[in-house]
N, C-alpha and C positions, 0 to 999 in steps of 0.2 A: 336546328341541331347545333354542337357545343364543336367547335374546329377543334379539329384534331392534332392542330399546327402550334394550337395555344402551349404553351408551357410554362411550368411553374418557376417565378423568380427567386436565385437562388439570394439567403440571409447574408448577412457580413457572419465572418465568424465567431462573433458575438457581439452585443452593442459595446460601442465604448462613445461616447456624449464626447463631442469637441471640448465642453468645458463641464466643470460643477463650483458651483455655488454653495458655500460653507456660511452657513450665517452663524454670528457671534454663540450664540446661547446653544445649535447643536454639537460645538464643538467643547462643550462643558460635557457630555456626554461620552462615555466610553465607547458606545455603539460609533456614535458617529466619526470620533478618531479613529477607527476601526475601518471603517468608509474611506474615509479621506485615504487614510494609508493605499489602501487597493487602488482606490483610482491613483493616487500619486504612480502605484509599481505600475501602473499599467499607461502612462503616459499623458494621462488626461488633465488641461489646461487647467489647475487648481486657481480658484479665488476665492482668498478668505475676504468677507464682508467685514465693516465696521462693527457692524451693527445685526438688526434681525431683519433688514427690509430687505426684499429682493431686488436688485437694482438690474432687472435683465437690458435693459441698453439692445432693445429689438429696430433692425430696420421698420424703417414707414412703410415700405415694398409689402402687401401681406402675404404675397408668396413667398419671400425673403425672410419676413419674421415667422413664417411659420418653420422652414427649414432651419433656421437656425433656433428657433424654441423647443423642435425637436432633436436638437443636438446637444441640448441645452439639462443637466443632471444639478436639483436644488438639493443640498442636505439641512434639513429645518429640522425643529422642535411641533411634534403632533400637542395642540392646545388643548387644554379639559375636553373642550364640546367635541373635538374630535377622535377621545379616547369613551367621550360618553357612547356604548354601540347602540345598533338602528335593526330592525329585523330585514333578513333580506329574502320575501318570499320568494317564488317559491324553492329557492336550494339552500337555505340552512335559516337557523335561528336567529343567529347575530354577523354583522357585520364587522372585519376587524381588520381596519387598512393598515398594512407594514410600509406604504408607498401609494403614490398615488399619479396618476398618468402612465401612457407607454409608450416604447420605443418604435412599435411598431407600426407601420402604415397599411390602415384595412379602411377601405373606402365605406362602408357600413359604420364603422368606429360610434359604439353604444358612448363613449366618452363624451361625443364632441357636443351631446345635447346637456350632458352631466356637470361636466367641470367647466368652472369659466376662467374667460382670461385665456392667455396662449398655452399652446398645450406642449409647455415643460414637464417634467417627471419632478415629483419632489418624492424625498425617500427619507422619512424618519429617523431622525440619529435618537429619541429617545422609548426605544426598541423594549429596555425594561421596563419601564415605566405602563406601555401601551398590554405585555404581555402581565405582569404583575397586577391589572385590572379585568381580568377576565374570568378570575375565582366568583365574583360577584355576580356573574350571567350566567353562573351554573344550575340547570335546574328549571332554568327561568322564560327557558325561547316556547313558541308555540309553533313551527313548525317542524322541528323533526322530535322536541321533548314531548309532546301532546300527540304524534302521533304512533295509529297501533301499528301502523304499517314501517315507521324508520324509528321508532324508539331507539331500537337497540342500536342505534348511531349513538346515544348520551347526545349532549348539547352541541351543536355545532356550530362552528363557527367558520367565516368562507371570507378569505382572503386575499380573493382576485375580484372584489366588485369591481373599484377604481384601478386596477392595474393589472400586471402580470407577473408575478414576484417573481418566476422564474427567469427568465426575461434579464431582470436584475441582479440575478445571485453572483453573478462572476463579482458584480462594484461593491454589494450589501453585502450578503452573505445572512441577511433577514432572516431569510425562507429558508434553512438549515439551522439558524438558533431558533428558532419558531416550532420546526419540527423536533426537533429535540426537546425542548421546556414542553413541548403536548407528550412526548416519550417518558418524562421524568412526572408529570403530572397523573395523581393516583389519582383520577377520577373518570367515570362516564364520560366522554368528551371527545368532540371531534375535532382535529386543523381540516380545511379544504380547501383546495387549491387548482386551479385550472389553467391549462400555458397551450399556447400557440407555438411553442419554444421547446427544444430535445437535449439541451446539456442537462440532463439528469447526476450524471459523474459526482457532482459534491453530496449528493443526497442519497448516494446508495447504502452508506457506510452508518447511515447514522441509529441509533436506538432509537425508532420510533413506535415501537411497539405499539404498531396498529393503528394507533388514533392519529394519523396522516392520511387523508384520500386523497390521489394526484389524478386528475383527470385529464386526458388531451382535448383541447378545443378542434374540430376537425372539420375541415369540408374537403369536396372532391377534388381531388388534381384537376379538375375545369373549371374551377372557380377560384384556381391561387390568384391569379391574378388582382382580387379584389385584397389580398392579404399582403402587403407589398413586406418584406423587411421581416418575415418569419420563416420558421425552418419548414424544410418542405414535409410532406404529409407524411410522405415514410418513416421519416425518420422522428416524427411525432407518435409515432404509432410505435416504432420501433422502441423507442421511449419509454412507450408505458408497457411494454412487455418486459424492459428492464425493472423498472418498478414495480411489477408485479413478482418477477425472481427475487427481487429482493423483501419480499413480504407485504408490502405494500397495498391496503385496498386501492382499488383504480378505478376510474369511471371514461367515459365517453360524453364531450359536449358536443352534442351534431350541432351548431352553430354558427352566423343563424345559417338556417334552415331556408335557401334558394327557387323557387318555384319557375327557374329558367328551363327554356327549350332543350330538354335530353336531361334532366334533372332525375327520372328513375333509373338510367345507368347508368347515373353517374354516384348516385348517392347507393343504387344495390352495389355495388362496385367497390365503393367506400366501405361498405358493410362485409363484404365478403373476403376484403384485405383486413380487415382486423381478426374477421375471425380466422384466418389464417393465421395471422402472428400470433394470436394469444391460444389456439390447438394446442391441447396435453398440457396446460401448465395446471398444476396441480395448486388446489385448493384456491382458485381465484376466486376471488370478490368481486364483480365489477358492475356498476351499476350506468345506468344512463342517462342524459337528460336530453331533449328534443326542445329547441327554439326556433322559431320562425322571425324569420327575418322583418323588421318593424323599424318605423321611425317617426321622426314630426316632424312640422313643419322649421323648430328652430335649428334639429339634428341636420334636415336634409339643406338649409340655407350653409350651415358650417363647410359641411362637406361638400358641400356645392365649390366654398371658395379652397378648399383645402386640397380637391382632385377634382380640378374644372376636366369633364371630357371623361369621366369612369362612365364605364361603360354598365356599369351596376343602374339595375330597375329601379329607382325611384319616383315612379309616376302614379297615380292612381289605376292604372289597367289591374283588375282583379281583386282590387282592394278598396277596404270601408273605414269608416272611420269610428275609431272605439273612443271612447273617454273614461280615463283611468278613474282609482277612487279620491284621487286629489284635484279632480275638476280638470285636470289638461288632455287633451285626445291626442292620437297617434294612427299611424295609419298600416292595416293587417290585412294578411289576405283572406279575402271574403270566405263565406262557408263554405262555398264547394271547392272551394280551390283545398283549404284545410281540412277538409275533409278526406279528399285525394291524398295530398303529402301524408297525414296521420294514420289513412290504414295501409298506405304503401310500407312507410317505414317500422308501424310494428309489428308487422305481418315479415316483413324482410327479418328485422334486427330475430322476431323469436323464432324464427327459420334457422339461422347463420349462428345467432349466439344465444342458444338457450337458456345459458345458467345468469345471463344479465336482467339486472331488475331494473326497469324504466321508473324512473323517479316520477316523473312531471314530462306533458306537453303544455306549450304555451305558445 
């Protein structure tokens, strides 16, 4: 059973990075003096580079470089190949990084198998450039454009694969010019966006006339633990009930998805606080998505040295081993276990929240 004693660790009151890194070429950029400015107001160790290299000057210690990599905020220029987008099955069409890395520490961290190198944040100072390429994927995705069931999204595009924009909005201010330029843009077309994160406040105000989907990433208050350095669950929830007053479609990322000891009252539990908060709000849209907690063997080595001692399941107990369609395997939990967690939770979520539309399990 899940101790009762556990409690959820409270966020800083928003990240703020001991330093950031200004390379030459994003500061040719408006977006990016825009960045600098914020962090400048907000106290953070500014170093402008000579040049475009990142010279992070990490201890040898890896527990050492890892903390201070994560205190560590880079403002660079996104390169061609990284403004070329990438389909991001199964939750939207295209992929469209405003930033890349996050502040936050979850012992699961989908990143640490993803990005290499220490896991600093670098955040785009060249913001027009990335969003003024995105007329040309219109039309074009085969996952929500091709289908009969999310058509009526227009083309989407999901801009928390590598990070958490929200997360960053207080230093960028991205995720707010981002949703706006999808407000101002006349087409079919979706921004999507998912945060572990509840400062909502800069994005209430804005014309986003629809084509913004804000989703909270959520697990149970027995499993904050595993989420170090995010906002706690309530007030992620609490979150997207603001975003939904404020017009906003919203979704739910049950994420991942835990198969620990007391896991169905903990997650009916989760289910039954949302739909409390989101009760009588008129005209909601909210959709869902269901993941299962997965990893490799290079994700679980990273994290291994990154939170020696989490207390997070990464053994083989109840788990097999899959091989994606790019030849690399990963390890999921077997069928009956998936089987269990999948009709527990759609059987819960269409109980508690009927008018939500489950997108995808995986």
């Amino acid at each position: 059973m899940i101790a009762e004693q556990e409690t959820e660790p409270r966020p800083p009151a928003g990240w703020r990075p001991r330093r950031l890194l200004a390379t030459r070429s994003a500061l040719g950029h408006a977006h990016g003096r825009r960045v600098l400015e914020r962090a400048s107001a907000l106290g953070v160790d500014i170093v402008e580079l000579p040049g475009d290299r990142l010279n992070l000057d990490l201890p040898d210690d890896p527990r050492r470089a890892y903390v201070e990599a994560k205190a560590t905020l880079a403002l660079v220029v996104a390169p061609p190949s990284k403004r070329r987008l990438q389909p991001i099955a199964p939750s939207a069409d295209w992929r469209v990084d405003l930033a890349e890395g996050c502040p936050a520490h979850c012992s699961y961290c989908y990143l640490a198998g993803s990005l290499k190198g220490p896991p600093i944040t670098r955040v785009y100072a060249n913001l027009d450039e990335i969003l003024d390429g995105l007329p040309a994927y219109l039309g074009q995705g085969t996952i929500t454009t091709r289908s009969a069931a999310r058509a009526h999204e227009g083309t989407t595009f999901e801009a928390s694969c590598y990070t958490d924009p929200l997360a960053l909005e207080p230093l960028t201010g991205s995720l707010s010019a981002a949703i706006a330029w999808f407000g101002r843009w006349q087409a079919e077309a979706q921004l999507r966006f998912t945060s572990k994160f509840a400062d909502v406040a800069p994005l209430l105000a804005i014309d986003h006339q629809g084509r913004t989907r804000m989703r909270a990433s959520l697990n149970p208050r027995a499993f904050a633990r595993f989420e170090g350095g995010t906002a706690p669950v309530a007030e992620r929830i609490g979150a997207l009930r603001r975003m939904a007053a404020a017009g906003y479609p919203i979704g739910l990322t049950i994420a991942p998805i835990i198969a620990a000891d007391g896991w169905e009252q903990a997650y009916g539990t989760l289910i039954d606080d949302v739909a409390a908060a989101l009760a009588a709000m008129p005209g909601l849209d909210l959709t869902v998505e269901l993941i299962t907690h997965r990893f490799n063997s290079g994700s679980k080595a990273v994290l291994d040295s990154w939170y020696p001692g989490s207390a997070l399941d990464m053994t083989t107990r109840n788990r097999v081993t899959k091989r994606t369609k790019f030849g690399s395997e990963k390890q999921v939990y077997d069928a009956a276990t998936m089987r269990l967690l999948r009709t527990f939770l759609e059987r819960r979520i269409a109980d508690a929240l009927p008018a939500a539309r489950i997108l995808y399990w995986t």
